[in-house]
N, C-alpha and C positions, 0 to 999 in steps of 0.2 A: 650241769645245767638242766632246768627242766625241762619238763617236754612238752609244754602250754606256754603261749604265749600269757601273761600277769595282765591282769586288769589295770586299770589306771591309779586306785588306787595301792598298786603293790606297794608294798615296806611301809605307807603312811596307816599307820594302825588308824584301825575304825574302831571307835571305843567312845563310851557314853556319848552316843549320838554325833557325834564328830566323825565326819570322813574327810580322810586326808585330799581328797580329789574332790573335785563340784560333783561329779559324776555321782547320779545315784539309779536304785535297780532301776529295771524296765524290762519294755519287751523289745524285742527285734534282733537281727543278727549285730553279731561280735564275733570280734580276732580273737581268737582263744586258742587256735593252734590250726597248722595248716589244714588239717582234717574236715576239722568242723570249720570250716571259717567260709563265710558267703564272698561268691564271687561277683553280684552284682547286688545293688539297690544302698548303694550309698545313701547317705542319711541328705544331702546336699543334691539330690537331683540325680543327675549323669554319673556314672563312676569316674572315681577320679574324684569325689564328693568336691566338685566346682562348677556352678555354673554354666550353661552351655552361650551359645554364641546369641542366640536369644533371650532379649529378657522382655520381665512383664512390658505395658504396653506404657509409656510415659507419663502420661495425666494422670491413668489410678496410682500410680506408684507417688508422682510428685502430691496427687490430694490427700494420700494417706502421710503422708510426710508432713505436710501444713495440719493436717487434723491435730497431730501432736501437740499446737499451739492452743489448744482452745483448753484446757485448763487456765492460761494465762492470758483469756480473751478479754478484761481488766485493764492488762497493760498494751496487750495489744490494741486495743481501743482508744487507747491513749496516743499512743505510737500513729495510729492514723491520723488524730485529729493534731497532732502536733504537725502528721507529714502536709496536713491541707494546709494548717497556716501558714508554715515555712515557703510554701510553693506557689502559697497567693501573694504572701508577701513578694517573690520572687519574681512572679510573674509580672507585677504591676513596675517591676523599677522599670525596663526597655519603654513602656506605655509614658512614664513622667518623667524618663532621661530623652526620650525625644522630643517633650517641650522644650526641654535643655538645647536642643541642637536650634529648632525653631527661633529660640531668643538669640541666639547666637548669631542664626541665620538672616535673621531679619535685622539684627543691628549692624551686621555687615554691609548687606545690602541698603537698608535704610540709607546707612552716612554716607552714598555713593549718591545719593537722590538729593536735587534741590531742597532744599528748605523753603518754607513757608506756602508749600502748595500742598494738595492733600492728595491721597494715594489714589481715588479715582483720576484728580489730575491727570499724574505722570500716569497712569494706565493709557490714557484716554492719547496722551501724547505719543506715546508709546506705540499705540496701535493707528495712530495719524501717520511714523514717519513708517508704515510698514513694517512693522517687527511685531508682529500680531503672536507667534510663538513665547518671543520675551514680557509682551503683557499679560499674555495665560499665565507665566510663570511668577509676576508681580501679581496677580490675584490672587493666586493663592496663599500668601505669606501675609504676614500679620506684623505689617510691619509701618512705620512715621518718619515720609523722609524725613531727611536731613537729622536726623534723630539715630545713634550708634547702641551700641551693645546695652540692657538694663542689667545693671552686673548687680541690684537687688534681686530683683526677679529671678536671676541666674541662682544667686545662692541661695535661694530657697529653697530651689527647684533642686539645688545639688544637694541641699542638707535633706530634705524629702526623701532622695535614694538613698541618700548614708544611711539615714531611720532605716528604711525598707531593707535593706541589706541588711545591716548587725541587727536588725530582729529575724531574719529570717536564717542567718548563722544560729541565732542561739536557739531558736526553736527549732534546726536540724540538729543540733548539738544536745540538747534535750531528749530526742527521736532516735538518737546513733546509742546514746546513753541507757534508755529502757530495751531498746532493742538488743541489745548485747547481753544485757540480765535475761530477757526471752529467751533468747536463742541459746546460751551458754546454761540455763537452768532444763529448756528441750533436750539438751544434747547431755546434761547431766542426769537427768531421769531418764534417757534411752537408753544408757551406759547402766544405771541400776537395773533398769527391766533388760536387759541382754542379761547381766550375771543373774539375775535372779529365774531366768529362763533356763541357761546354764545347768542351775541346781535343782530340774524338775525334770531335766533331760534325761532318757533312760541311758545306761552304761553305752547301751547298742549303736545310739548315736557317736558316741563317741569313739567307739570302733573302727566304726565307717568315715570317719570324718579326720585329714591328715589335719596334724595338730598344725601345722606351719598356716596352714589356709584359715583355719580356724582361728587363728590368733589372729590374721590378717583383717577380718571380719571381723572380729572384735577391739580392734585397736586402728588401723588402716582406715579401716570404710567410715568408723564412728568418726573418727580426727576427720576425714573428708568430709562428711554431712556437715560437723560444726562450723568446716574454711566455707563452705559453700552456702549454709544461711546463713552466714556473719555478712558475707560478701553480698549477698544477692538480692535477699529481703528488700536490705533497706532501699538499696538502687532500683528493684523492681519498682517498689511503692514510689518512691519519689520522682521516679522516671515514666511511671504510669498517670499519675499524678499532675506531675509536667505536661504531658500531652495533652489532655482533658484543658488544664489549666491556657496552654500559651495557643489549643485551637478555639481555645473563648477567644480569647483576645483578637488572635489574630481576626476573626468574622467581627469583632467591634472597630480595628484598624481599616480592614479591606474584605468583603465578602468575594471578589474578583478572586486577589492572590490568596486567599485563603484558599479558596476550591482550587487552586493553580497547586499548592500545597499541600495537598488533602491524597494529590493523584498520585504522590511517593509510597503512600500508605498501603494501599494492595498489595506495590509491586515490592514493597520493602517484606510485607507477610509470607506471599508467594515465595519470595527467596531466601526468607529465611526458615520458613518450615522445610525447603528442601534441601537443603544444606544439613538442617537437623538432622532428618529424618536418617539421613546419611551418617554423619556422626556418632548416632547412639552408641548404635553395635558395636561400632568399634571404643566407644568406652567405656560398656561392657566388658568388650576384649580385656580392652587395659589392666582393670581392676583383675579381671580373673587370672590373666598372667601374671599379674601383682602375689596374689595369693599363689600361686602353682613356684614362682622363684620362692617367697617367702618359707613354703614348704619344704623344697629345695635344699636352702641353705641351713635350715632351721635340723632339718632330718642328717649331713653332711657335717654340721659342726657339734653334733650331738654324738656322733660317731665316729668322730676325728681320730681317736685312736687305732679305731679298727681302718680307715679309710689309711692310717701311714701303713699299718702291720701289713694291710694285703697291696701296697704300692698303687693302691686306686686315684693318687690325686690326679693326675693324667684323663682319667674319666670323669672325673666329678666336674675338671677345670671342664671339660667338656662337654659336660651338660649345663653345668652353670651358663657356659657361654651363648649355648641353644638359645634354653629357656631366656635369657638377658635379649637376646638378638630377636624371641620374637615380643619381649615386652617393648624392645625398642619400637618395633613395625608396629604393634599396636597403638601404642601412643603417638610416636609419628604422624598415623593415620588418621588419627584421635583430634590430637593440635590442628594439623593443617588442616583438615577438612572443615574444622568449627572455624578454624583461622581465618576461613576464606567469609564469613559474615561478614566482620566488620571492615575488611577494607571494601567491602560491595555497599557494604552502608554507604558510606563513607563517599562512593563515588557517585550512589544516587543524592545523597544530599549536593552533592557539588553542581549536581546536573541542577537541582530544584533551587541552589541559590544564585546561580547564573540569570536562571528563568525569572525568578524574583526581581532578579537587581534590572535587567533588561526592561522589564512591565514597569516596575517601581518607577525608574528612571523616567519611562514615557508620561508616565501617570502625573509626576509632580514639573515634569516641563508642559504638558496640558493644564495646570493648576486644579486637578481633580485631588491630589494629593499632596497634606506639604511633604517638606524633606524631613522632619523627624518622626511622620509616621510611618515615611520609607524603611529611615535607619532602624527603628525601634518594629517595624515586622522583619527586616533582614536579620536581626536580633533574634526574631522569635520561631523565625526559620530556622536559625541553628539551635535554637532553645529543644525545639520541635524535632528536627533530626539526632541532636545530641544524645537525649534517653530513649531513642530508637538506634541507636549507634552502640548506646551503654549496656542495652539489653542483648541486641546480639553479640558482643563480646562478651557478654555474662554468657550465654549458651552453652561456652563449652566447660566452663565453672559446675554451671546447674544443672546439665546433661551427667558429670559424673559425681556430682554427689548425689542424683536419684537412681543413677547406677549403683553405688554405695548403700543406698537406703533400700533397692531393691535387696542386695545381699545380708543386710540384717535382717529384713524383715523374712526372709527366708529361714534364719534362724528362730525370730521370734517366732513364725509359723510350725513348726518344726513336730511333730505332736509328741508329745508329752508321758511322760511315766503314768502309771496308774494311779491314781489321786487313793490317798489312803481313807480308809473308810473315815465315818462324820463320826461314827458313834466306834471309837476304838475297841474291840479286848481290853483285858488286864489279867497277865499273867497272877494267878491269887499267891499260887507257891513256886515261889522259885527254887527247883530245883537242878536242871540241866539234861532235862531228857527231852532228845529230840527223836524224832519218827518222819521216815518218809513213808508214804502208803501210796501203792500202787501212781507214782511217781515220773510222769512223763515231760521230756522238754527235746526240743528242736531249734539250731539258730536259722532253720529256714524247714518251712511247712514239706521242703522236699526230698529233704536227707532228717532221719529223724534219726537224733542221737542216744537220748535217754528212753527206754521205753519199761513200762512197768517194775520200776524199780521200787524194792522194799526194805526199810533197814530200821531197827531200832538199837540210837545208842543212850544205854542206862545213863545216871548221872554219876559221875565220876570215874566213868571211862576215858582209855585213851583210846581213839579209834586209827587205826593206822590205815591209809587208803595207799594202793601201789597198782602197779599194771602198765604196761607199755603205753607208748607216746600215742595220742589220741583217743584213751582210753573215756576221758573225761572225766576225770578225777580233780581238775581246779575248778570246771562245772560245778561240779557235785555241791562244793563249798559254798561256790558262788551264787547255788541256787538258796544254801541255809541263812546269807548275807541279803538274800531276794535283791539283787544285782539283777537279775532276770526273772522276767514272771512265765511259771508252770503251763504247760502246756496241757498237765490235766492231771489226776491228782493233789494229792495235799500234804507237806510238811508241818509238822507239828511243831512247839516248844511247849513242854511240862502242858502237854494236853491242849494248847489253843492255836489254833491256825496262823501260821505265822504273817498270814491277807489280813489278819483280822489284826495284828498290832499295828500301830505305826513304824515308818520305818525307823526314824531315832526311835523307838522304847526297844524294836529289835536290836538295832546296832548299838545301842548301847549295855546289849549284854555280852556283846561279844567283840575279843579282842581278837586280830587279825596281823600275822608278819609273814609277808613272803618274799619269796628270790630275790627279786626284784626290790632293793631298797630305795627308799626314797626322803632325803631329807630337808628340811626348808633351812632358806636364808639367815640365819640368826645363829645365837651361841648353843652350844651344847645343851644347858638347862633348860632353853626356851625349845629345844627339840623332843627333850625327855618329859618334859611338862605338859608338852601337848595329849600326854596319854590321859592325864589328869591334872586339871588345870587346878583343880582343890585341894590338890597334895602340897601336903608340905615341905621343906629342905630335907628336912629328914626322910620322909620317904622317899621322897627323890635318891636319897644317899643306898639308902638299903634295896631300892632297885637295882640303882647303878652298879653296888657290890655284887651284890647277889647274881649277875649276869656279867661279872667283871669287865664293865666299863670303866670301873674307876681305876682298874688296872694300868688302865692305858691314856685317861686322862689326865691322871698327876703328871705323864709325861709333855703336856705339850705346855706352851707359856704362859697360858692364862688360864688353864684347867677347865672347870666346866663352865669357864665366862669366855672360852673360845669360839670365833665367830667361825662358822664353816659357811661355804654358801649354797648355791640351791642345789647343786651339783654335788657337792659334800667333796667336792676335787681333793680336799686337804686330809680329808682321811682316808684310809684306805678300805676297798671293797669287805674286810674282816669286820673293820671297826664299828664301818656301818650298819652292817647287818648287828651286831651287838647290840648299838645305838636303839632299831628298831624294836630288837628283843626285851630292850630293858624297857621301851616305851611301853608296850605290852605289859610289862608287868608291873609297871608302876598304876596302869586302869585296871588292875587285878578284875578281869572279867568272868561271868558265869560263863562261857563258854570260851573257848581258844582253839585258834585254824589256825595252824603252823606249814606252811606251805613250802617248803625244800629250805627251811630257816635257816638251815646251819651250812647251808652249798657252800658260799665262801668263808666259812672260817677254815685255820689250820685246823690238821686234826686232835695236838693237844687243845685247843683252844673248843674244838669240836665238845671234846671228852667232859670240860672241865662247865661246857654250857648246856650238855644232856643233863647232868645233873642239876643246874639251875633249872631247868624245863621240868626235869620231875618234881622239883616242888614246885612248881607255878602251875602245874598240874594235877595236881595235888585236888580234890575236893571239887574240882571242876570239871563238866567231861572237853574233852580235847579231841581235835581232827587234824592229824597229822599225815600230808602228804609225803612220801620220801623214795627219792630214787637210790640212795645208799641204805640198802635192807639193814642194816646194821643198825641202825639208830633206833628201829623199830620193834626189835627181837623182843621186847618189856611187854609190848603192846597188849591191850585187857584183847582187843577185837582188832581182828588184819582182814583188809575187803582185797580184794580182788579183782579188779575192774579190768573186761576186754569189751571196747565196741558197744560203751554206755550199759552194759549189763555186771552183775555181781556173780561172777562163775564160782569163786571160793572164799570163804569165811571161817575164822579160828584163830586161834593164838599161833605163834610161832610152831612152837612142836607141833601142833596138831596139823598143821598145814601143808610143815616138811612130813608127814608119815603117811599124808595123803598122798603125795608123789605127784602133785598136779602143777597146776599150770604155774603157783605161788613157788612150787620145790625148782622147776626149770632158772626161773629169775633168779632163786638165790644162788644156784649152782653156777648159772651164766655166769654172775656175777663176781663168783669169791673163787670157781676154779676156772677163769680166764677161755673156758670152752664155750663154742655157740653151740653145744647142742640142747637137743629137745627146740631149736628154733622151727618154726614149721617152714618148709618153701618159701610159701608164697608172703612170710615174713623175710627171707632173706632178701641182702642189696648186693646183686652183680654189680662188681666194677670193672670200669670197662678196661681195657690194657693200654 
């Protein structure tokens, strides 16, 4: 095993500008092994890289969300004026379905009246025999005794609303329509700008940052922004809209009950920003124990085998359960608190249509008001209350998707790799000689690991790097891959600064396999192809052989049209490390980082792949890391790394006759003795 933890992209060969991971160099700390590895400043804020219980402050967050839309301010423009006219139309039916009631009302009443007298008449009679109340209420009505219902008049009046209605369906139907192309084309370009931010991110981020909660945030929170403007948008606009719209009316019905209705308005604000305000945090919460189980399960079932070997399911069930119990409390908190909006709506409308119908009712038995402009503002009271009812039950929708969009944008914010120069290098001669000079790097400005380091390897060397665990020897690499940027000093390729290429013209000289294999979804060929997508069947073949993959391919059903999956579950820890080895060589690269390649093979299968390696080595210089000295004994140059520095350097023999720190390892190693270990390198174990 080695003694670095692998970058992300291990075993996905980095070859002709293709990295097997999004992840590309940068600055910052990274996991690389317990030694070197920072114990705060997660790339997400708080460690734990999740969010803390605060977040930004709501309005900037939801106006940077809406900003999104103004590429497609076109359609949303459209989108508005579709939502006016649906909403005038809407508004005007309660206004000319209460004539409706008035014709009704008055032919009822009418047929109950003598005929051939006229309405002052019976008022006048009316208010002779003392029923002065019932003549207020005969004034106001438009109505011929002895004369019953005008059922023209009626159908007019009702086909009038049918228009008003199916136009103002189809013109929301029209509104629901653009606005789903908006929202779902916002929510498809936020989704390309997150990957495409992704792949600008330096390695370091991605160190700091558990993969569970990260995928959460990239798949979780984006799917929540899209439920949340699909949902909310249109309802807001046509519910904001509505208001505007049915408090016209209502001041053209009754300026009295209008202002009577006007006075829900404060008290509906007042309680629903503090109900908000209360809500947020907690979902907040939500989301971010969303991502902390995601992690969770994601890091547990990733590890499943080792989680049976050491009998751990007992604990995991036991953290899963935690973690689950306090996502429940979170949302719980979440729901009910927002929950309590709309039945508060709800109850102040009730109050407000009470108050209505009580005035109303006085109003049209005084004859100040008929009865279908009573019916048609009780209409517009609920019209009125309704998209103030709609929006606070929207609250807790729109409260967590700009919880959500605060969390990408977090991401999107995130700073960024070193932008490669404007004006590239170009390497003139390619030959394979790299140089570090005076070579300094740190994954935290406080423990500094590399310091003045020098090394020149010729082209067509094999470079063997070795040294005890923390040494920083997949550093080293990963500093020639510029995964990480120098802390002072300068790496060369064949004489030109390797800040000064770009990163593909770098990584595509050089071909990368370590410990840590990694293969994608698909068949064997389409794994092996990846090293070079421009090769042909045939070299694909003489790869394959040449690294004896095809050894082990004939054997399985479909040969190399076998699907494995991302996991490569189906083949075994040999195979695939093979798999990665022939990728490598099938991008036949100027340079080659061999990083513990051969840990899991057998050791025939070891034997039979050194010799594939010395020709793939062949004419190319090579950096080979190796905790089994044995594979290295060839080697043109052996470094020696303790503690970020280079103590010894030489071929095999020369290295064993120095008796130093390089002869101690190999003797540890091959006569099963810990001596020459220093102290304060040994581990007491306890009894």
């Amino acid at each position: 095993m080695s003694d670095e933890k692998r970058t992300p992209t291990a075993g996905a060969v980095s070859v002709n500008g293709q990295a097997a991971a999004p992840a590309e160099g940068g600055e910052g700390a990274a996991t690389v092994k317990a030694t070197e590895r920072p114990t705060t400043g997660r790339s997400f804020g708080p460690p734990g890289g999740i969010p803390g219980d605060k977040s930004m402050n709501f309005a900037p967050s939801a106006k940077r969300l809406l900003r999104r839309l103004r590429p497609h301010r076109v359609h949303v423009g459209a989108v508005i004026l579709l939502a006016i006219g649906s909403v005038s139309l809407a508004v005007l039916g309660p206004k000319i379905l209460g004539r409706a009631t008035d014709i009704i009302f008055a032919g009822a009443v009418g047929k109950r009246l003598p005929s051939g007298v006229s309405k002052e008449q019976v008022i006048e009679q009316t208010r002779a025999a003392g029923n002065g109340r019932l003549a207020d209420l005969l004034g106001g009505i438009d109505l011929i005794p002895g004369v019953g219902i005008d059922f023209d008049a009626l159908r007019n009046v009702l086909m009038l609303v049918l228009a008003l209605y199916v136009g103002s369906f189809f013109l929301s139907w029209m509104q629901g329509y653009i606005l789903n192309g908006v929202v779902q084309r916002t929510v498809f370009e936020l989704r390309s700008e997150v990957e495409d931010k992704l792949n600008r991110l330096p390695l370091s981020y991605f160190d700091g940052a558990p993969r569970g909660e990260l995928l959460s945030r990239v798949t979780n929170d984006i799917d929540n922004i899209s439920t949340s403007l699909q949902q909310t948008l249109s309802q807001l606009l046509t519910s904001l809209l509505t208001v505007i719209g049915v408090v016209t009316m209502m001041f053209v019905v009754s300026p009295l009950l209008a202002l009577i209705a006007l006075v829900t308005i404060p008290i509906s604000m007042v309680l629903t920003a503090a109900i908000a305000k209360r809500s947020q945090t907690r979902f907040v919460a939500q989301w971010r124990h969303t991502g902390a189980l995601n992690g969770q399960i994601e890091e547990a079932f990733t590890g499943h085998e080792l989680v049976k070997v050491f009998g751990r399911q007992k604990e995991i069930e036991e953290s899963f359960a935690k973690k689950n119990e306090e996502l429940y409390q979170a949302s719980f908190g979440a729901q009910f608190i927002s929950g309590l909006i709309m039945p508060s709506m709800m109850f102040i409308g009730n109050l407000n249509y009470v108050v209505i119908a009580v005035v109303g009712g006085l109003r049209v038995a005084s004859g100040t008001m008929s009865l279908g402009d009573v019916q048609a503002f009780i209409q517009y009271s609920r019209q009125f209350t309704q998209p103030l009812t709609q929006v606070a039950s929207m609250a807790n929708l729109l409260q967590s998707g700009v919880a959500s969009a605060e969390r990408v944008f977090e991401v999107l914010d995130a700073k960024e790799q070193v932008p490669d120069d404007a004006t590239p290098a170009k390497v003139l001669e390619s030959r394979g000689r790299v140089e570090f000079e005076h070579v300094s790097f740190s994954y935290t400005d406080d423990r500094p690991l590399i310091t003045d380091l020098s090394l020149v390897a010729e082209p067509g060397q094999t470079v063997a790097i070795v040294g005890p665990t923390g040494a920083g020897k997949t550093t080293l690499v990963n500093l020639i891959m510029r995964f990480y940027e120098l802390k002072g000093g300068r790496i060369t390729l064949d004489g030109v600064d390797i800040t000064e290429l770009t990163r593909h013209d770098l990584r595509a000289r050089i071909g990368m396999v370590l410990q840590d294999t990694w293969l994608f979804g698909g068949t064997i060929r389409d794994n092996l192809m990846y090293g070079n997508l421009k090769a042909t069947e045939e070299d694909m073949l003489a790869a394959a052989k040449a690294t004896y993959v095809d050894r082990f391919v004939h054997s399985l059903p479909d040969g190399y049209d076998t699907v494995i999956d991302e996991e490569g579950s189906n083949v075994s820890a040999g195979e695939k490390q093979l798999l990665t080895i022939a990728r490598a060589f099938l991008a036949d690269p100027q340079l080659l980082i061999l990083d513990e390649a051969t840990s899991s093979v057998d050791t025939r299968t070891e034997v039979l792949v050194q010799r594939a390696m010395a020709a793939l080595r062949s004419d190319r210089t090579s950096f080979v890391i190796a905790h089994r000295l044995s594979t290295i004994r060839d080697a043109d140059l052996i470094l020696v790394m303790e503690n970020g520095s280079i103590v010894e350097q030489g071929n095999h023999q020369q290295l064993l006759a120095v008796d130093g720190a390089y002869a101690r390892l190999y003797n540890a190693q091959f006569s099963g003795a810990l001596t020459g270990v220093d102290e304060e390198e040994s581990v007491t174990t306890p009894a």
